[in-house]
Structures are given as structure tokens and as C-alpha cells.
N, C-alpha and C positions, 0 to 999 in steps of 0.2 A: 431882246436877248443881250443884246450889247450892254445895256445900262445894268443887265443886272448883274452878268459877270464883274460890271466893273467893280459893284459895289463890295462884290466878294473878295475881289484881288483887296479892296483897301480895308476891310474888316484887319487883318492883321495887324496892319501898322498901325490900325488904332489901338488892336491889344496891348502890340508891345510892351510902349513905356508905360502901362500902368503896372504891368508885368514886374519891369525894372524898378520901379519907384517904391511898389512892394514889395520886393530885395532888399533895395537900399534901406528901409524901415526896419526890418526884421531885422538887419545886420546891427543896425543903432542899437535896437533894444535888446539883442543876444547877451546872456551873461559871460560875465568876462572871471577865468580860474584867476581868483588872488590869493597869493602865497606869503604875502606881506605879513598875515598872523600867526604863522608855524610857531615861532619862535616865543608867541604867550601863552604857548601851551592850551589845557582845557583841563575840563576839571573831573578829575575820577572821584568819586562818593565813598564816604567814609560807610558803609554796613551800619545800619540803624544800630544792631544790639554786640557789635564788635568788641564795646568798653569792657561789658560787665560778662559775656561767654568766652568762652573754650570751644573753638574748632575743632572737632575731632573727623581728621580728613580719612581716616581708616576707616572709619562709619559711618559717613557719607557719601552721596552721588557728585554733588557739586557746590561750590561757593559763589552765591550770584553776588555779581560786580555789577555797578552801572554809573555812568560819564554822561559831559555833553559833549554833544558834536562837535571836534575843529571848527574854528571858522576859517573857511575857504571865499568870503565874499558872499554871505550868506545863501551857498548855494548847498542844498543836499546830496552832497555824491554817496557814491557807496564807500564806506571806508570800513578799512580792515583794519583787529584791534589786535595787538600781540599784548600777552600778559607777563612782566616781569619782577622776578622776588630777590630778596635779599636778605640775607640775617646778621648782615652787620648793622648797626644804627647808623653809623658814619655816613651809607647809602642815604641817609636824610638830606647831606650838607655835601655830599660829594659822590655823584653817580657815578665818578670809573670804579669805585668802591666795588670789591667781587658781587656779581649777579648772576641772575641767569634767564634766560626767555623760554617758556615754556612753548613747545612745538605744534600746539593746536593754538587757530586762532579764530577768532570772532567778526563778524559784520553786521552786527545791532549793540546801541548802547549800551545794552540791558545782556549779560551774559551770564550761563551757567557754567564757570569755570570744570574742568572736570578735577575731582576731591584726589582720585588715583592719581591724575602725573601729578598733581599740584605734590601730595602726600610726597612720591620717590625721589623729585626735584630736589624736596627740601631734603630726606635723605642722605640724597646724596653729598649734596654740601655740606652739610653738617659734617657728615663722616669725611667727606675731602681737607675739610678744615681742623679736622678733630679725628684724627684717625685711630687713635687708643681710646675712645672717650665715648662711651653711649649714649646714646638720642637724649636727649631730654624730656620727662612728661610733658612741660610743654615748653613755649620761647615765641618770642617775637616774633612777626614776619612782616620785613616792608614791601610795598607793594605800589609799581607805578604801570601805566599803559602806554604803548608807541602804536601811535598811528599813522595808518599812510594811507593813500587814496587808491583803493581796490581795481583792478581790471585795466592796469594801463603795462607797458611795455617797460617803464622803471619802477621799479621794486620800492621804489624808495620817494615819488614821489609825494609831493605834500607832506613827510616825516614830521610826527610832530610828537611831545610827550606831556604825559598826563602830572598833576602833582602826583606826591608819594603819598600815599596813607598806610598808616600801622595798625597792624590787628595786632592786639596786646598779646592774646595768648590761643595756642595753635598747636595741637594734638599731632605732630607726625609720627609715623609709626612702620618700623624697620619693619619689612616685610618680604620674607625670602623668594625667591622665585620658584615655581613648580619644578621640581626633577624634570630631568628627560636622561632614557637609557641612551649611554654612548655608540656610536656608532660601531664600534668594537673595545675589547678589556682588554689586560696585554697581562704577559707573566714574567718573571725573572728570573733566575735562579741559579744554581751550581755546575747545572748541568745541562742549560737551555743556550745556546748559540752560543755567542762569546759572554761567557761564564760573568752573570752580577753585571752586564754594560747591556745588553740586548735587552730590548722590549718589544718583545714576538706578540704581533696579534692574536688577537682569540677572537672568533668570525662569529657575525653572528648566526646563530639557527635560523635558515629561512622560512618566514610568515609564524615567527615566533617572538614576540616582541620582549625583550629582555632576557632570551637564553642567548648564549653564547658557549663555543667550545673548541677545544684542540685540542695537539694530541704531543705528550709530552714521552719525554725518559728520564727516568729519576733513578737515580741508583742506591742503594743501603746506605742511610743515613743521609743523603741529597735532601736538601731545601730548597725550597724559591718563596718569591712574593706576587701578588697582583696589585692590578689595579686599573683604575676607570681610563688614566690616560698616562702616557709615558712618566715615570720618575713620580709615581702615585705614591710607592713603595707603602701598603696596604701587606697586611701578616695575618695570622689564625685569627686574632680576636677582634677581626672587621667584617669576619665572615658569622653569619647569624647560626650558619650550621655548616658541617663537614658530615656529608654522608659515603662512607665510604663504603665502596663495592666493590673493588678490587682487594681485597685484605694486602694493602698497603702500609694498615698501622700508622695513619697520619695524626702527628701532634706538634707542641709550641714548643719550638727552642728559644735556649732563652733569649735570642737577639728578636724574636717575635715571629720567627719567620715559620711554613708548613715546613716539616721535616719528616721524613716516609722512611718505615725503618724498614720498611722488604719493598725494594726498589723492584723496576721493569718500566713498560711500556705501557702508558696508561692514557684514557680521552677524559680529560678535565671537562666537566658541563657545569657551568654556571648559571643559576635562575634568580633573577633580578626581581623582588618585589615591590611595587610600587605600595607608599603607605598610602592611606585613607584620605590625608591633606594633602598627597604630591608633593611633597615636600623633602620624602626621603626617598631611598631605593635599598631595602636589604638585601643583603646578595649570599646564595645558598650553594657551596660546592659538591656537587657529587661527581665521583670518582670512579672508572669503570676501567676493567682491563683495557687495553690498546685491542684495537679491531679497525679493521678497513677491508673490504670486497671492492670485487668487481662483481658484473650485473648487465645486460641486456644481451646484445648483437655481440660482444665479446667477449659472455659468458655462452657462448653457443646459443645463445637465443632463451636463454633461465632467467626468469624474472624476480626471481624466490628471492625474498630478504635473506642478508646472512644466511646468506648458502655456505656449507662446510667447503664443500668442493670448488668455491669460487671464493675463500679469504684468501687476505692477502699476507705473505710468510715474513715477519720481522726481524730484525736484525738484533745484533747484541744490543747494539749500544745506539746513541744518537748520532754515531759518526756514519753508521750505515745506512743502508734502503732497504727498504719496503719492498718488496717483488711479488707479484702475481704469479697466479698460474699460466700455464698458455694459454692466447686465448681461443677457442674454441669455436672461433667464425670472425668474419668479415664484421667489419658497421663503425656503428658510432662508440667510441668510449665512453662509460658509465661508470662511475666509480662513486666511491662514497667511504667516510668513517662513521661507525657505528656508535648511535647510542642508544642504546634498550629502551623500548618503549617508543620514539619514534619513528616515524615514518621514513625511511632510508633517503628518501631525494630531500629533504630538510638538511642534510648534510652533506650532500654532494659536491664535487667538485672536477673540474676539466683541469685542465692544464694551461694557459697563455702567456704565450712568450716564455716559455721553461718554466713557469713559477706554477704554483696551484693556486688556480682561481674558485673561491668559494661559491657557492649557489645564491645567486641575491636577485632573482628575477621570477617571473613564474616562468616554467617549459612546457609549452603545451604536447611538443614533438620531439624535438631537437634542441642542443646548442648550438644548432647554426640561428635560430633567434636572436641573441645573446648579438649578434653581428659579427663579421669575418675575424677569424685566427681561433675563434671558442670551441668550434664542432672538432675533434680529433680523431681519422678515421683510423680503427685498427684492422691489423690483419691477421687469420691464424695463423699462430702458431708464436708470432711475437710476444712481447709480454710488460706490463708496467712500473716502470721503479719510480718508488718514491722516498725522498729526505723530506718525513715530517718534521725534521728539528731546524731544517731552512726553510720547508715548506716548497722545493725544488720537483720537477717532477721530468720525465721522458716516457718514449713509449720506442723498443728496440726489440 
């Protein structure tokens, strides 16, 4: 038993140093990262039939490029390729020459450039460089690679850059972006807050995508303008149609602007149409007397749309409020401005922090959804004032 325990105690120290010595081997022959080559570049490939075509990057998916590998000590790491253009020639003989790196990048030789950013890239420089000046059918583009070595903690190591090569001629093509409806339109006018300087929102109709609306005073002979966003200043003949419902008598004076010859209290509803290509948005005004109710728990418990007995009584002008009836029981306030044909809570609105807060959420129950200060409890006998011309609200 002894002899053979010993043998096992000494099994180890025979392992060891063979253990070691084939460490020490492996370490010999482990490749070593050389950086020593960055600086001779590599080579990016000229596109077989580049001489004699036209790129047309609007009509295509992608432009394949392909390079050799950095040499790093001839070892294959993963490297990451960035692609960048230029349209000056000068770029040939002097790279701080304006460029620019396109924001997707590559980790094989061989890439399929995407034709879309390549295409808005070049766009865009063009137009930066030439800003009264339209695209060209086609022009030059130089074209060099920067590569670095993928998956390490410096961004930048092993940087290295490709030759330039020229594609003679290259189809970019100005292309608009898709419309999108603005978040809210705004109006201006003679008679709207501080007279021609205020740009009062117009809210949108909730789970209505491009209606909007609010509620104006326009008096005999009063004008205002709209528009998508502050200082639009947009007039009649930017609106596709003027339907009017209120026999307001709206038409063009000659500064361009709506001009209403039988003034009052009016709900402005805007319908935004998207064209066919997304590219435009025509915008249609219909015009409807001024109307606003109250509605649930503080119309005594009446749920009725535009209830006679539950509107709300107007003032002369836009210097004054809006006042409800009493209300008729205990609960949550419900309110709303009316526009015919839809559904009364598409237009609703609470009150927070004094101001009137528009409907932009779904209510399954309550404004207490909405999260603390939205829910307004009233009590009878109280009653609601509202300034739609600041859009200001109380309940007293």
C-alpha cells in the first residue's frame, strides 16, 4: 500500500513541467497584433462596370463595394469597414477636403452598401454646398474605406484607410420626406389673444389622426391666419376647402388672410388629408357655431350629447367666459366643445392647473387616469367658466 500511494503522490510532479513547457511553447508561437501596416492602407476595388454606367441610387437597394483585409501581421480579425464619400475631386490629393461617413457600417470585404443613405448623403452635401442650385442628373462621387479592428474597447484601434476610387457618374435624387400631421395647428388673428403676435393651439381631436379644433371669436369683418407651426402664417388659399356652417360669410382679403363678414363664436375644425405619396397633407376648414356643454355627474347624471339644457351660455366677445348651467349633482366634471357629427368625448376637455387640458388619452372611467390634478370634482349648484380665447378655465 505504501509503494503505491507513493507512486501517486509523485504522478504530479511528473506532470507538471510538461504542463509548463507546453505553455512556454504556445506562448512562442501565439500571434502577435502588428500595427506596423496601418499606415499603407489596403486596397478598396474599383466596381467592374463603374467607367462606362450611371448609378442610379433612387432605384436601387445597394452599391456592393469590396477591399482586402488590413494587414494586421497576417492575422484575420474581425474588422469593421466605415464607408466614405466625397464630391469634391480635390478629396483625391487631400482628405480634410469636405466628406462625410455614412452611419451604417460593415464587417466583410465584400458589402452591400445601402443605395437610400448612400443617395440622401450625397443630397445632402450637394445641397450644403450648393444651396440655390439643384441636384445634378448625375456627378462624381469619391469614395474611400476606414477601417479599425471590430470588438475591442478602442474605437479606433488598428485605423487604417482604403485608396479612393471614383465612380464617374451617380444618379442622386432629392427626395422629400413623408408628411407627418403636426402635433397641433395654431391660428392668428385680429381678434385671437394678443391681436396678429399670439399663436393659440388648435388641439388635436382625440383617436382622430389629422383633425384638429378650437373655438374662436371673430367679429364683423375680423381676419386671422393658420398654420402647421408658430409663425406658418398660412391664409384662404392654402386651405383646399372652406366649409362653412355657421353662415359666417368666410372669404380672401386681399392681404390673404380668412375674413368673416357676420362675426360671433365659432369651433374652427380642421381635417388634414394625407396624399397618396405622403408627401403632402391638404387641410380642409369647416366652420360651425361656437357650442360647448357640460355632461355626466354634473349634468345631474344626463349623458345626452348636446343637451339644450346642459349648453354652455356665451359671452359677447372673447374678453369674456363661457358659464354653464348649475350643476345638477355631485361627481366628476365632464365637459366638451361640440362638433356635429362627432362623438362628444373626442373633444373633451378638464381643466389643469387653471388652464383647459384637451382629451389625448383613452378614459375608460375617469380623469383621475390621466394621473393626479386631471379628475375635477363638482358640486351642485356650482358652475363652470370658461375663457376659450386664453383657453383658461375654473369651476366656482
Amino acid at each position: 500500500m505504501k509503494k503505491i500511494f507513493l507512486k501517486l503522490m509523485l504522478l504530479p510532479a511528473m506532470v507538471l513541467p510538461l504542463l509548463f513547457t507546453s505553455c512556454s511553447d504556445d506562448n512562442d508561437s501565439n500571434p502577435t497584433l502588428d500595427l506596423s501596416h496601418v499606415a499603407d492602407g489596403f486596397v478598396l476595388n474599383t466596381p467592374a462596370y463603374a467607367e462606362k454606367n450611371t448609378y442610379d441610387l433612387a432605384s436601387a437597394n445597394n452599391l456592393t463595394l469590396s477591399c482586402t483585409q488590413p494587414n494586421y501581421g497576417g492575422i484575420p480579425y474581425v474588422v469593421r469597414y466605415y464607408v466614405q464619400v466625397a464630391l469634391d475631386q480635390k478629396f483625391l490629393t487631400d482628405t480634410t477636403t469636405t466628406h462625410k461617413e455614412l452611419s451604417t457600417s460593415y464587417t466583410t470585404a465584400k458589402m452591400a452598401v445601402d443605395a437610400a443613405e448612400l443617395n440622401s448623403t450625397l443630397v445632402d452635401m450637394f445641397q450644403a454646398a450648393n444651396p440655390d442650385t439643384s441636384v445634378p442628373e448625375t456627378m462624381p462621387v469619391y469614395v474611400r474605406l476606414r477601417a479599425v479592428i471590430d470588438g475591442t474597447l478602442d474605437p479606433y484601434l488598428g485605423q487604417s484607410y482604403s485608396n479612393i476610387i471614383t465612380l464617374p457618374s451617380v444618379k442622386a435624387t432629392y427626395k422629400a420626406p413623408d408628411a407627418k400631421y403636426p402635433e397641433n395647428l395654431f391660428v392668428v388673428g385680429s381678434s385671437i389673444q394678443e391681436a396678429w403676435s399670439s399663436w393659440k393651439p388648435v388641439a388635436p381631436v382625440y383617436g382622430m389622426a389629422g383633425n384638429y379644433y378650437t373655438m374662436v371669436y371673430v367679429p364683423d369683418g375680423g381676419t386671422f391666419k393658420w398654420g402647421t407651426y408658430e409663425n406658418d402664417w398660412r391664409g384662404f388659399s392654402r386651405l383646399a376647402a372652406v366649409n362653412d356652417n355657421a353662415g359666417a360669410e368666410i372669404s380672401e382679403d386681399g392681404d390673404g388672410n380668412l375674413k368673416v363678414a357676420h362675426g360671433g363664436w365659432f369651433v374652427l375644425h380642421f381635417v388634414g388629408e394625407m396624399s397618396a405619396d405622403k408627401k403632402n397633407i391638404n387641410y380642409t376648414l369647416n366652420v360651425y357655431p361656437g357650442a360647448a356643454y357640460i355632461i355626466g355627474a354634473a349634468a345631474g347624471g344626463n349623458w345626452d350629447d348636446a343637451s339644450a339644457a346642459w349648453a354652455m351660455t356665451a359671452p359677447a366677445d372673447q374678453t369674456g367666459e363661457w358659464v354653464s348651467p348649475a350643476f345638477g349633482g355631485d361627481g366628476e366634471l365632464r365637459a366638451y366643445i361640440k362638433i356635429p357629427g362627432l362623438d362628444w368625448w373626442r373633444t373633451e376637455f378638464t381643466i389643469f392647473k387653471g388652464n383647459c387640458f384637451w382629451r389625448n388619452l383613452n378614459i375608460v372611467d375617469s380623469w383621475t387616469e390621466a394621473g393626479d390634478g386631471y379628475s375635477v370634482t363638482c358640486a351642485a349648484g356650482k358652475k363652470l367658466y370658461v375663457n376659450f380665447d386664453k383657453n383658461t378655465a375654473e369651476v366656482k
